[in-house]
N, C-alpha and C positions, 0 to 999 in steps of 0.2 A: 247210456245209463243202465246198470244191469237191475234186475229185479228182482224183489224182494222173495224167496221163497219160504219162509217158516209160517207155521200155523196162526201165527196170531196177527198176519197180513192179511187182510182180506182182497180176496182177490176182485181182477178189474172187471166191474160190471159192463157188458155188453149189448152191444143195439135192442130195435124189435127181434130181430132175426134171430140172436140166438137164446139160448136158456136163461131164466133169472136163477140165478145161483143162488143168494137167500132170501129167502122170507121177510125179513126184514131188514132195514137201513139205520134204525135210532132216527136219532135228529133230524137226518134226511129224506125224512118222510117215506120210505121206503113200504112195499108191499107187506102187510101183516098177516093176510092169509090169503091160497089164492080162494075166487068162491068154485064152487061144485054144485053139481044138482042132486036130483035125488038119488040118481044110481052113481053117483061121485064122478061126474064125469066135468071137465073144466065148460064153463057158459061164454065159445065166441065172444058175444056181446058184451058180456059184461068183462073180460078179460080183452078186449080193446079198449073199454071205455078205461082200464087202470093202467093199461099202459100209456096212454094217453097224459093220464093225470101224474102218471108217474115221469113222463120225460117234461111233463110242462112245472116238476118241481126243482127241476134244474134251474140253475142263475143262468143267464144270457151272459155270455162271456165268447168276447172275443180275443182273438191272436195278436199278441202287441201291448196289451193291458195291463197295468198291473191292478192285482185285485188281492182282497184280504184271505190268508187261510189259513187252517188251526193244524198245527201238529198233533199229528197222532200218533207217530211213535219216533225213537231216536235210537239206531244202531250205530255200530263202531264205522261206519261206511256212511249209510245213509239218513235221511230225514225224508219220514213219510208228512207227504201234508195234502189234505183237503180243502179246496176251494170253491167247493160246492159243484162241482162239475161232476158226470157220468164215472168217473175214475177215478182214483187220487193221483197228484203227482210224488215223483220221487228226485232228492233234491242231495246232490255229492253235501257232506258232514261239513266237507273243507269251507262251504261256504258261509259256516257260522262258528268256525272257530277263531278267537280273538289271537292278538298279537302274544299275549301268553302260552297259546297253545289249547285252550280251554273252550270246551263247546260251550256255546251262550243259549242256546235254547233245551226247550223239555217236552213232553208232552202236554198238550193242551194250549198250549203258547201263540198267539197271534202272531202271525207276519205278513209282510208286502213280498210279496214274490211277481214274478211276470211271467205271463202266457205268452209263450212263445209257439207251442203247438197245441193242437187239441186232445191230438194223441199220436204217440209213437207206434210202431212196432209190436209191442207187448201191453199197446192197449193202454198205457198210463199218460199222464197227460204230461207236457212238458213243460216245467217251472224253473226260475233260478231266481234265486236272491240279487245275486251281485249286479245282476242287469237290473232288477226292481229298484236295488238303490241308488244304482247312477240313472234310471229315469225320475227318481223321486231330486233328484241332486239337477237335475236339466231343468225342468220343473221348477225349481227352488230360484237356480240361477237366472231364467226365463223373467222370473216372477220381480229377481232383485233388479234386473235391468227394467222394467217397466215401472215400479217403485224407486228405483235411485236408489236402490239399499247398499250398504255395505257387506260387503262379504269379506273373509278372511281367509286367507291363504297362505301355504308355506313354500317356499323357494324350494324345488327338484334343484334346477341346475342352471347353468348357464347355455343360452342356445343363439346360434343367428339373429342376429338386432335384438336379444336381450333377455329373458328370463323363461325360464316354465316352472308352472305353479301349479301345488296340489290344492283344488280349492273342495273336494270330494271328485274332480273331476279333475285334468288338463287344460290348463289353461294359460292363456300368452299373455307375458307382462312385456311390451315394448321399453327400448331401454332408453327411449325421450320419455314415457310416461312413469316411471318409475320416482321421481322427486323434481323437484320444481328448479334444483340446479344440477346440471350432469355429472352422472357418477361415471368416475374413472373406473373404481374397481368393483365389477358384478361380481365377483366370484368370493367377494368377504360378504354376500347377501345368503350366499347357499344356508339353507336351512335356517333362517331366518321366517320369522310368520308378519305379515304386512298385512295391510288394511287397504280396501281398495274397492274401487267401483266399478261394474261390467260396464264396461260403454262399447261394445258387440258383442252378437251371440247369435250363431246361426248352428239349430240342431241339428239338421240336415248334415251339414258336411262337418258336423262336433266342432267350429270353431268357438271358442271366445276368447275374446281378446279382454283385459284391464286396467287399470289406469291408478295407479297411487297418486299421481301428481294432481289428478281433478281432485281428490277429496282432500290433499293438503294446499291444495290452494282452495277451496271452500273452508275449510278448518281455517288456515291463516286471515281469511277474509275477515273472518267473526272475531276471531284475536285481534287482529289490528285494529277495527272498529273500536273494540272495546280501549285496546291500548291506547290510541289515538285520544281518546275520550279522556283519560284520564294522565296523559304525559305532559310533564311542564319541565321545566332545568329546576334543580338543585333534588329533585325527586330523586327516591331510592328506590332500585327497583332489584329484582330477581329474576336472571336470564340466563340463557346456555349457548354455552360458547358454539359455534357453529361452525366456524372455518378461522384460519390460524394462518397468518400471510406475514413477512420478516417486517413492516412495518406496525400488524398491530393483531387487533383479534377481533372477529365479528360476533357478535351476542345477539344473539332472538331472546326482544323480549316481547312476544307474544303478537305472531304477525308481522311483525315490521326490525328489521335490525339495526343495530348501533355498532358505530366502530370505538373500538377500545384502543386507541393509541399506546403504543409501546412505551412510551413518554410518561405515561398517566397508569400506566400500570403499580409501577413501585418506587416508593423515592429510592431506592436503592438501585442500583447499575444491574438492568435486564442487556444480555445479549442477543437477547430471539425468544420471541412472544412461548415457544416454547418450553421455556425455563420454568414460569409459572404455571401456565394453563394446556388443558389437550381438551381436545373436541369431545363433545359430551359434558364437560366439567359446568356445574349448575357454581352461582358467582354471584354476589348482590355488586351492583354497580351506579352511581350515581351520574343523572343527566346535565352532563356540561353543557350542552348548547343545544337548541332544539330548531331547525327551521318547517317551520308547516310548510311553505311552498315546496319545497324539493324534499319533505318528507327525511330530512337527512338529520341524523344524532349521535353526537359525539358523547362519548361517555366517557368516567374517571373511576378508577378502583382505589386507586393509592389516595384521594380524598376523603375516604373514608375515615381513616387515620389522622392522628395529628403531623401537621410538619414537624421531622428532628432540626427542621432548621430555624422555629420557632422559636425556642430557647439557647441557641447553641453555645453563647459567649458561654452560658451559666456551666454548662460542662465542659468546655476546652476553652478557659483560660489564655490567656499570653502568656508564656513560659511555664504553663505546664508542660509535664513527663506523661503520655500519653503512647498505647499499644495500637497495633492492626496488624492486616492483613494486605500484600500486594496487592493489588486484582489489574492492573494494565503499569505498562513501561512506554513511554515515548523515548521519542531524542533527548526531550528537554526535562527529563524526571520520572519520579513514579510516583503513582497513582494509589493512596493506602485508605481501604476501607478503616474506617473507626469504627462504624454499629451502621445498621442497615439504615439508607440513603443517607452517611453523612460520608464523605472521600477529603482528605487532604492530598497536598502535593508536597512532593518532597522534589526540590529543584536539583538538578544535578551540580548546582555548584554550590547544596548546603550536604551534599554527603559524605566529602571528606576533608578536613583541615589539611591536609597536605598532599594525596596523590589529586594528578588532573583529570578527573574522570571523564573520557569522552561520553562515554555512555551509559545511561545509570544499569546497564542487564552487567558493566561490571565490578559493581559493587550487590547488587539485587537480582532475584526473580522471582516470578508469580508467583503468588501461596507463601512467600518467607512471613515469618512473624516477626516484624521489629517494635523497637522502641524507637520515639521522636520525640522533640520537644515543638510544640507549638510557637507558632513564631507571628503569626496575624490571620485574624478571622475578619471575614467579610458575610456576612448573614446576607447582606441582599443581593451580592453576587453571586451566595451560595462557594464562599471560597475560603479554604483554610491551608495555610501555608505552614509545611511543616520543616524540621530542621534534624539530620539522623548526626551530623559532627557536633552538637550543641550538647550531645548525652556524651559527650567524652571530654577530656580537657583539650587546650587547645595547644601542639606541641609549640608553638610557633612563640606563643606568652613565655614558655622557658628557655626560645633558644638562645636570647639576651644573657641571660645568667650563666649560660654553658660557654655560649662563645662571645665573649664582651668583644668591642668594637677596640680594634688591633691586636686582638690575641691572631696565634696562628693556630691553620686547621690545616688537617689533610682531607682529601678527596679523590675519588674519581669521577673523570670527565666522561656524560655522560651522552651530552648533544654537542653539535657543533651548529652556529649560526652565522650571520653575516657580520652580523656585530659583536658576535662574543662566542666562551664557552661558559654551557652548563655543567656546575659541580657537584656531584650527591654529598652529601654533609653530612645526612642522617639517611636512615628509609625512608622513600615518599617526600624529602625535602633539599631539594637544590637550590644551589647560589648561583650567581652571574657575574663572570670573570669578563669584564667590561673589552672590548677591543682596544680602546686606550690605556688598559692599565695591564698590560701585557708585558708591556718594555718600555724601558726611558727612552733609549736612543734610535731603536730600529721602527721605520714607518712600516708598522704590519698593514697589509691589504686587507688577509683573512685568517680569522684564526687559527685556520689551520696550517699556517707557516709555524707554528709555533707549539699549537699541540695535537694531540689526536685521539679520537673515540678511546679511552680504555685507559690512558694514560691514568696513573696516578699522581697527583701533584697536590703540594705544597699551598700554600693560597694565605692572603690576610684577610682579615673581617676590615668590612672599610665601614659597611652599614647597615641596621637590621629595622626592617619595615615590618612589625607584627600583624599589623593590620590589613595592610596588602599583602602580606607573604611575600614579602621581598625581600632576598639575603644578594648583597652587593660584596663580592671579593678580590681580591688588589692579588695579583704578579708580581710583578715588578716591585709592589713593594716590600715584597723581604730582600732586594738585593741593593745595593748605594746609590744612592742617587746621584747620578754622573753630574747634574745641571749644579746642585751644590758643593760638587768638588771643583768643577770649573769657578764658579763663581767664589768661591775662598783663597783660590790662587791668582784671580787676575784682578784688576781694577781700573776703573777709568785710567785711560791715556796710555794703557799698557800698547805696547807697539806687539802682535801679532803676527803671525802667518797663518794663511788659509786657503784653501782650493775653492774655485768656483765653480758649484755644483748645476747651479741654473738659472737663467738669466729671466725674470721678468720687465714687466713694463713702465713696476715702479722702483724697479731695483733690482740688485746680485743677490742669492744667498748662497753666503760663502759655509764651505764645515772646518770648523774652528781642531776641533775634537772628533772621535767616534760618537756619532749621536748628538755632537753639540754642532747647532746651524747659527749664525748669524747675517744680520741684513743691512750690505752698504742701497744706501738708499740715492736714487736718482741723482741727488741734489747733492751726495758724497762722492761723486766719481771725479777723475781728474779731470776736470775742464782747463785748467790752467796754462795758461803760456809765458814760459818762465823765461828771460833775459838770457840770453850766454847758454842756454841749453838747445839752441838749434829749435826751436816752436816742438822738440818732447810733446809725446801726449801718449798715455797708458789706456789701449783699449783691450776691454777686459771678454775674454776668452773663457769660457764653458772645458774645464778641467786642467785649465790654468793655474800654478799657488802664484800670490801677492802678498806684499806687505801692506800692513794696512793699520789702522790705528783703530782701541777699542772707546767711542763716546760715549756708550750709553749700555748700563746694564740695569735689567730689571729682574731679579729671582722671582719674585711672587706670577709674573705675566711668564719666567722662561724664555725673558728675549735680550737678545742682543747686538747693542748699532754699532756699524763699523763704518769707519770712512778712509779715504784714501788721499783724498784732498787734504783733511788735516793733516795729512803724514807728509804730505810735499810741502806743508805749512813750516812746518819742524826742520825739514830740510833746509828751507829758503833761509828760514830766523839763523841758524847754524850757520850758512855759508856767511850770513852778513855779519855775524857776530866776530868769525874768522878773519873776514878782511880787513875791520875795524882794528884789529890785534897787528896785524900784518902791515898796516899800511901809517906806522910812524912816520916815514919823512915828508910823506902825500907824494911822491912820486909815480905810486901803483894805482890802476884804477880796478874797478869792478871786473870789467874786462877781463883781466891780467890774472884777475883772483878766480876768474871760472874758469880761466883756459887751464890755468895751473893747476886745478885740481882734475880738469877732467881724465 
């Protein structure tokens, strides 16, 4: 520390040994004259007994101390100050200019400064502030750890196992003691100011350690108490949200927490507790359930409010015309906000009168705005079924009028199935080209011997089902029907030919026609053994033609009996009716009449 040299410094007063440099001290009690005798010469005696009185007006100060002293003057550098000691001290400027830049003290000013030496080199004694106030700050902290006091502190930084703190001093915040549940992230604390308790302090090696969690669990203790005291269910209370977890939210209210169900948040559709709420957020919440033994509480927000599902018939009607908002798509529909907690469903088979919507994302998605009509509410299920093809006409009530039942239509084919094809007729509305009404006489397996994807064809309305969306269309029948030309040219007893296409168990079916089959039946075949014909007997062969005779026709069934045995009947009556003509004299027998024809 250099020293002061201008005039108006008094310089450093010096032992017995050497010279007293003035006269007097002021305040200091200082020598005011020396004495002299009569030839002015200084009196020994009496000039030990004041020097004497003069070092015994010194303050007893030791090295280490801090002790009070008055400035006495204030340069661009330095701060003289007196502490009542043999010398002044001399004290760097720096050490009392504030955060502005700005020297804080003046002349005459009181301060705590600390003896550090008695005296230096040039005789001045050696003081400093900055050491006086961190012994006044050790002291302080000393004093709060023996009292339990609270002290305040701001977060420096993040360090090994957990904080450092300016509390006037350095000091350790552990990062288990830091809150009463573990913080993941120290480093959003930096420069943060905390409340907290010394619970270690050793001067010696400058530790202290602190502890926020001992005085919010002391704090909590007394909130709960009081809480506790006054908590019952259906109570209203004011809490903060404290921690935020995907099934709910926790709330302190005062000491003790409650969990806020996701469920019980809003009647309206929460996807994650943080939609509504973030930590910190203050929240009146009322207590759903309360158990004293386990100290556990359920809470409710959205009971605050009245249920929308209270009154809901009175705003959504049955076949009202009602607006929303998507907010979710399943397999089986979409999910349409109307106003906050009330949702209809719109089923994926009320969203179009004509296309098959496998899946409602394609007719809908999230956020669309549409119009529905209301179709059934259920208030205690909480269930409103809505209908998006109810807001249109329905094409299916005109397709009567456009295509009456036997008009012709054209089409293309647009599926193929096992038992038919699909026809489009309109957009969005196909018919069903039956696998039986494909052809009169050809046995189709599968539709597709007959047509195929893309095809355009021809088709009759055979039948129109509005109500199922069912449109039924005929083939075959724009071309003749082979079964009613056959049947207009034959008739019972008609004698026939036909090929025997296959033989069953109860019978032949023979094809008359292209497409036309009929059936000699078991009990039709020739069993007969006929006189004069060598025992004859017709067995019938699988692609064989016969004669054969027609008994039985039926149009409306499409069926028709044949027999063979009637026909050998017709034969037999013939030959006898012949021999009968032939045999005037009776000389001829039977015999004679079959031989001769044979």
């Amino acid at each position: 520390m250099a020293n002061v040299e201008d005039e108006q410094t008094p310089g450093p007063v010096r032992g017995a040994a050497g010279t007293l440099d003035r006269a007097t001290r002021g305040d200091r009690g200082g020598l005011k004259a020396l004495p002299r005798d009569d030839d002015d010469q200084i009196d020994p005696e009496e000039y030990a007994r004041l020097l004497d009185s003069y070092d015994s007006s010194f303050r007893n100060i030791a090295e280490g101390e801090v002790v009070k002293g008055t400035v006495l003057k204030v340069t661009a550098s330095e701060v003289i100050v007196d502490v009542g000691y043999k010398s002044e001290g001399i004290i760097s400027v720096e050490e009392f200019i504030d955060e502005n830049g700005q020297v804080t003290v003046e002349a005459g000013d009181i301060v705590d400064v600390l003896l550090e030496r008695t005296e230096d080199r040039e005789g001045y004694v050696v003081l400093s502030r900055e050491k006086a106030e961190k012994m006044k700050i050790w002291d302080e902290v000393e004093k709060a750890y023996l009292e339990r006091k609270v002290v305040i502190g701001r977060v420096i930084e993040r360090i090994k196992g957990g904080l450092a703190v300016d509390i006037g001093v350095r000091a350790f915040l552990p990062g288990s003691q830091i809150d009463v549940r573990p913080v993941r992230n120290l480093d959003a604390l930096r420069g943060q100011e905390l409340r907290m308790r010394v619970i270690k302090v050793n001067k010696k090696r400058g530790n202290i350690v602190l502890s926020r969690k001992a005085l919010l669990e002391e704090e909590n203790a007394e909130k709960k108490k009081h809480t506790l005291e006054t908590l019952a269910e259906g109570k209203v209370l004011r809490g903060v949200v404290k921690n935020i977890t995907d099934y709910g939210a926790f709330i302190d209210l005062g000491g003790i927490d409650g969990l806020l169900h996701i469920t019980d948040m809003s009647w309206g559709r929460v996807g994650h507790p943080s939609e509504l709420f973030k930590v910190n957020d203050e929240i009146d919440v009322v207590v759903l359930k309360y158990d004293a033994a386990t100290e556990r509480v359920s809470l409710g927000h959205k009971q605050l409010i009245t249920d929308p599902w209270a009154n809901v018939m009175d705003r959504y009607p049955v076949g009202a015309r009602v607006g929303g908002k998507v907010v979710s798509l399943t397999d089986y529909g979409a999910f349409v906000e109307l106003e906050s907690g009330v949702e209809g469903l719109i089923h994926v088979s009320e969203m179009s009168w004509s296309k098959r919507v496998k899946h409602p994302s394609k007719i809908l998605n999230v956020g669309d705005t549409v119009d529905a009509m209301v179709l059934g509410v259920d208030p205690t299920a909480r269930r409103i079924s809505l209908g998006l093809k109810q807001v249109e006409s329905n094409p299916w009530h005109d397709l009567a009028d456009k295509y009456p039942v036997g008009s012709k239509i054209q089409g293309k084919v647009r599926n193929l199935t096992e038992f038919g094809a699909f026809v489009e007729v309109e957009e969005d509305i196909d018919g069903l080209i039956h696998i039986s009404d494909m052809s009169w006489s050809k046995r189709i397996k599968h539709p597709s011997e007959v047509l195929k994807k893309g095809d355009v064809v021809d088709a009759m309305v055979l039948n129109i089902d509005a109500e199922n969306q069912r449109l039924s269309l005929g083939l075959k029948q724009l071309a003749t029907d082979i079964w009613d030309d056959f049947f207009s040219r034959h008739q019972v007893g008609t004698t026939i030919e036909g090929k025997v296409v296959r033989m069953t168990n109860f019978g032949a079916f023979v094809e008359l026609d292209e497409g036309i089959e009929g059936l000699i039946h078991v009990s039709e075949f020739d069993d007969s053994r006929q006189v004069g014909k060598d025992d004859e007997k017709i067995e019938l062969k699988v692609g064989e033609p016969y004669q054969m005779k027609i008994i039985k026709l039926s149009p409306e069934e499409r069926k028709i009996g044949l027999s063979i045995r009637a026909l050998k009947s017709d034969e037999f009556r013939a030959d006898w009716e012949s021999y009968q003509e032939s045999s005037g004299d009776g000389s001829a027998t039977l015999g004679d009449h079959f031989r001769n024809n044979r």
